[in-house]
Backbone as a chain_set.jsonl record, in Angstrom:
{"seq": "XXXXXXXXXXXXXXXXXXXXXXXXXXXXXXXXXXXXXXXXXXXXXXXXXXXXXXXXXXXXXXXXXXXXXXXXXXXXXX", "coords": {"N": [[83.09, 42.527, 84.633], [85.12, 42.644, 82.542], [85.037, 45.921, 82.673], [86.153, 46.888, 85.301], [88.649, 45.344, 84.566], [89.367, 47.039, 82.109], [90.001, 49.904, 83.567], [90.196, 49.367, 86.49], [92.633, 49.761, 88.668], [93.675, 52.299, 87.749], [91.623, 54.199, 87.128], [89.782, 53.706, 89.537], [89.468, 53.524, 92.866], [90.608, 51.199, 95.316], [88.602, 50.105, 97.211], [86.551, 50.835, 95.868], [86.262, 48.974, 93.365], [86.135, 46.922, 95.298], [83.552, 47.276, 95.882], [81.872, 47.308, 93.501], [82.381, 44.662, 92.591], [81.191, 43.18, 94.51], [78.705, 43.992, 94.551], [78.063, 43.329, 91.687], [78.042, 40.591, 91.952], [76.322, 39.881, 94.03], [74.308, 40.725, 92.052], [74.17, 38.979, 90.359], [73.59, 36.837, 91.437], [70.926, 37.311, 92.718], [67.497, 36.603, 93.648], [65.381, 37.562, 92.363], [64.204, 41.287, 92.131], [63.887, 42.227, 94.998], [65.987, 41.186, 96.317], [67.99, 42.31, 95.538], [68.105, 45.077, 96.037], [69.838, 46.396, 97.992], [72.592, 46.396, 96.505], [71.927, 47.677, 94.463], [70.994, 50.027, 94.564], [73.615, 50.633, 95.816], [75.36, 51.146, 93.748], [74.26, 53.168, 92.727], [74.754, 55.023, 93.802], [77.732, 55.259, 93.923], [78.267, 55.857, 91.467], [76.868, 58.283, 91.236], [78.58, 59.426, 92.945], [81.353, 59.132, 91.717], [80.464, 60.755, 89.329], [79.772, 63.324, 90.663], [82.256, 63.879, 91.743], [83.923, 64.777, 89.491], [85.184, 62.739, 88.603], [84.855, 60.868, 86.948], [83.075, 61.025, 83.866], [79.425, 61.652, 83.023], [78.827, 59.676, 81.128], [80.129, 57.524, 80.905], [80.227, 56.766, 83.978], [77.377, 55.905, 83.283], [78.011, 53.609, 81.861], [79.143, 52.045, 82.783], [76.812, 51.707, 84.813], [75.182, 50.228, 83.546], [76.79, 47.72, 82.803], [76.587, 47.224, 85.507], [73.875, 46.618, 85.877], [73.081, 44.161, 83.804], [73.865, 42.332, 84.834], [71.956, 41.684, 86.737], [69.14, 40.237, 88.28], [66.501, 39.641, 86.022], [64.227, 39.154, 85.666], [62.131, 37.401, 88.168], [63.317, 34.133, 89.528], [62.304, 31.139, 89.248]], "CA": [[84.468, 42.417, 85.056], [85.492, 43.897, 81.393], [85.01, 47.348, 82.689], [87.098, 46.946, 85.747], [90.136, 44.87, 83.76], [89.988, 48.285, 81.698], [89.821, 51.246, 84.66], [90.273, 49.081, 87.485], [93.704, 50.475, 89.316], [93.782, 53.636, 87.037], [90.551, 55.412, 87.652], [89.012, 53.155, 90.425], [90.024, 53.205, 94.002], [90.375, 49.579, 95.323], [87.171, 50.32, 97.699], [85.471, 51.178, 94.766], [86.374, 48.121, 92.854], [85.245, 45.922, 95.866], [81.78, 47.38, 95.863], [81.432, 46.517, 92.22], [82.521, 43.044, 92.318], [80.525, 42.542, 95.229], [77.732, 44.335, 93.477], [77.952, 42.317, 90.478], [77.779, 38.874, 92.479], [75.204, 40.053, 94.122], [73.048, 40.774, 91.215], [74.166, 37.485, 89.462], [72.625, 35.299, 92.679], [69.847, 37.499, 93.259], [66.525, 35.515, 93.029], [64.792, 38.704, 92.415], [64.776, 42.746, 92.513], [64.334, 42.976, 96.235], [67.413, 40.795, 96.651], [68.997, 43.008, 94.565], [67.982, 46.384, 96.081], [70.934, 46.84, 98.477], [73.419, 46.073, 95.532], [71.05, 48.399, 93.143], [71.451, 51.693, 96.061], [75.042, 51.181, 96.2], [75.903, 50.897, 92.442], [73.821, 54.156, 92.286], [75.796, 56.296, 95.057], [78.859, 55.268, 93.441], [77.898, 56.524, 90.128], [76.469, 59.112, 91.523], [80.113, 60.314, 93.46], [82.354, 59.303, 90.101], [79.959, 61.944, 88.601], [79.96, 64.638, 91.036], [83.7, 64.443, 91.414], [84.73, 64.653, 88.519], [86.548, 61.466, 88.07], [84.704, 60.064, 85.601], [82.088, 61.71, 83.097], [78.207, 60.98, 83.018], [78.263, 58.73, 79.891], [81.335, 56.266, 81.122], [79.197, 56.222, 84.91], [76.115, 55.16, 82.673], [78.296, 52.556, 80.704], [79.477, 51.513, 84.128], [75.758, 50.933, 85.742], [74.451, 49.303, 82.691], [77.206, 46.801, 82.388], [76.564, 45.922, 86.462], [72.58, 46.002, 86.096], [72.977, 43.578, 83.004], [74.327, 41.315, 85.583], [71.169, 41.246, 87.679], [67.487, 39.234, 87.272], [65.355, 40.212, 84.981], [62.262, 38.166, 85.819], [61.676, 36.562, 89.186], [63.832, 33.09, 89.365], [61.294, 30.145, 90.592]], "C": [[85.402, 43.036, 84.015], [85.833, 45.47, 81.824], [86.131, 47.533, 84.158], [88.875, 46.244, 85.62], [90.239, 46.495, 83.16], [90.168, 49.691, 82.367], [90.693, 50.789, 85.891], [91.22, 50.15, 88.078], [93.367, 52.215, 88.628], [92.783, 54.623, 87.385], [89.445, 54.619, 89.219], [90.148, 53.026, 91.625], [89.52, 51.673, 94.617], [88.855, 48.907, 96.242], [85.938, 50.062, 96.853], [85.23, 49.824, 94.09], [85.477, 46.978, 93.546], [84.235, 45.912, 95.876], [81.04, 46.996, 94.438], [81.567, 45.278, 91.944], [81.136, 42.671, 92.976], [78.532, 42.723, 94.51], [76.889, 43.179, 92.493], [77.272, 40.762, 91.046], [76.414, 38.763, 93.092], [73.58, 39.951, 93.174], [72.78, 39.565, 90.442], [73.373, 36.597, 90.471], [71.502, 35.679, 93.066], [68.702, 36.522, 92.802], [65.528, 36.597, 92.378], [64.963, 40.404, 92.257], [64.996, 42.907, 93.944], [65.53, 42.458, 96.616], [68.378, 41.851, 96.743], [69.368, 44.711, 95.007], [68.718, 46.879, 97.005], [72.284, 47.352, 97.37], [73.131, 47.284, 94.581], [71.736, 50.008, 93.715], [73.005, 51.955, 96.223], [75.895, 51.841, 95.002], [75.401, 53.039, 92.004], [74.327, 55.624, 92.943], [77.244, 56.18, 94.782], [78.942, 55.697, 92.379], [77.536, 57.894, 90.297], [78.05, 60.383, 92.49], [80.895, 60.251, 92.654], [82.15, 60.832, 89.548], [79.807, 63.261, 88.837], [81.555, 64.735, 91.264], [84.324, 64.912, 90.899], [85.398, 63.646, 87.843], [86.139, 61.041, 87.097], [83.027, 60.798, 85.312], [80.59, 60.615, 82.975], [78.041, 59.575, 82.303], [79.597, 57.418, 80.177], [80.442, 56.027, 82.978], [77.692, 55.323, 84.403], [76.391, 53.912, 82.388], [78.645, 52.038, 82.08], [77.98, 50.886, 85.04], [74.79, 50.137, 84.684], [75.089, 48.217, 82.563], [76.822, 45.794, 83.686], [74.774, 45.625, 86.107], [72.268, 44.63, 84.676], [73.3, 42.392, 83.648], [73.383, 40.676, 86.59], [69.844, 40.003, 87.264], [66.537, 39.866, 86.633], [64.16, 40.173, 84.821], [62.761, 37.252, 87.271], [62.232, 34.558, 88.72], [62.878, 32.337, 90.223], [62.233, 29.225, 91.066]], "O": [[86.313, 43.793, 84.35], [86.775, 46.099, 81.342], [86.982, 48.409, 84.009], [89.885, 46.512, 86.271], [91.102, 47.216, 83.661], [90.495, 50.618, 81.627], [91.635, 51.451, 86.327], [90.841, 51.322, 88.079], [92.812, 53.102, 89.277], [93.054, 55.723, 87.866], [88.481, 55.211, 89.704], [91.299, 52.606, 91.501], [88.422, 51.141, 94.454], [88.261, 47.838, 96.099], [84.883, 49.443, 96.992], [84.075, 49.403, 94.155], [84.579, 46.313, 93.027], [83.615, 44.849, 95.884], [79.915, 46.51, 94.318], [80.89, 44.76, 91.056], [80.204, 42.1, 92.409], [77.631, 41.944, 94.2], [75.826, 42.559, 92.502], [76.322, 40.1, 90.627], [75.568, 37.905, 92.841], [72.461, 39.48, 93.375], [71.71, 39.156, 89.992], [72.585, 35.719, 90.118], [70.804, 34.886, 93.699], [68.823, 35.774, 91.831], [64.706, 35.993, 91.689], [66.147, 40.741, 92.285], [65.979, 43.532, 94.343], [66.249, 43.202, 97.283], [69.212, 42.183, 97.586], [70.314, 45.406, 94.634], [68.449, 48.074, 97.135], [72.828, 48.455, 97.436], [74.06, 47.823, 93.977], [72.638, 50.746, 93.318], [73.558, 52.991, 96.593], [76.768, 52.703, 95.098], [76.006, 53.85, 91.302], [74.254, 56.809, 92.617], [78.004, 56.954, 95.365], [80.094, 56.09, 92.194], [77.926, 58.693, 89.446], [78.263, 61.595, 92.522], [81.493, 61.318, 92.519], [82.969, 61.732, 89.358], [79.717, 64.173, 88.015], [82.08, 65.791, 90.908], [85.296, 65.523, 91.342], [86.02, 63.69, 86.782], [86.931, 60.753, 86.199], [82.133, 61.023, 86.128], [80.552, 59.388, 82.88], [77.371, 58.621, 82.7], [79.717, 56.474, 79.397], [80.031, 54.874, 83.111], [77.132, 54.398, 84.992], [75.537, 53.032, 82.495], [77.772, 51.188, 82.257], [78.007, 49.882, 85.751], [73.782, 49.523, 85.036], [74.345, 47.312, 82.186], [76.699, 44.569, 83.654], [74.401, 44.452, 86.084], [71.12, 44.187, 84.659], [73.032, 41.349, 83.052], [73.605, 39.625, 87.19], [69.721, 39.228, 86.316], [65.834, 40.746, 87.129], [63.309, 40.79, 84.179], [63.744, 36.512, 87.249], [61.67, 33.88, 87.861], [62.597, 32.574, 91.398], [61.922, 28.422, 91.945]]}, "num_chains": 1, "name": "protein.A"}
């Protein structure tokens, strides 16, 4: 949520924003990866259009899908 307090409005369209929250929440409740692998696909087509746009450079899209996958599970929740 750090990374959209500092971009949010400014370089993020409010679309954009929602798919990262939702993202995020997603990965925080997943029980698992496959939970996760809608959330995972979207995070990666949005990173993936920042970067061919132009809007935002490879290494701030990276810092952007590492801060949401840090948010996901890591190991299988029993």
């Amino acid at each position: 949520m750090k990374t959209l307090e500092d971009l949010g409005p400014s370089k993020l369209q409010l679309h954009e924003q929602e798919l990262i929250r939702e993202a995020a929440d997603t990965l925080i409740f997943a029980a698992g990866p496959e939970e996760a692998s809608a959330a995972l696909r979207d995070i990666e087509a949005l990173a993936e259009h920042l970067t061919a746009s132009g809007r935002w450079t490879p290494e701030r899209t990276d810092e952007l899908v590492r801060d949401l996958l840090a948010c996901g599970p890591v190991a299988p929740v029993a």
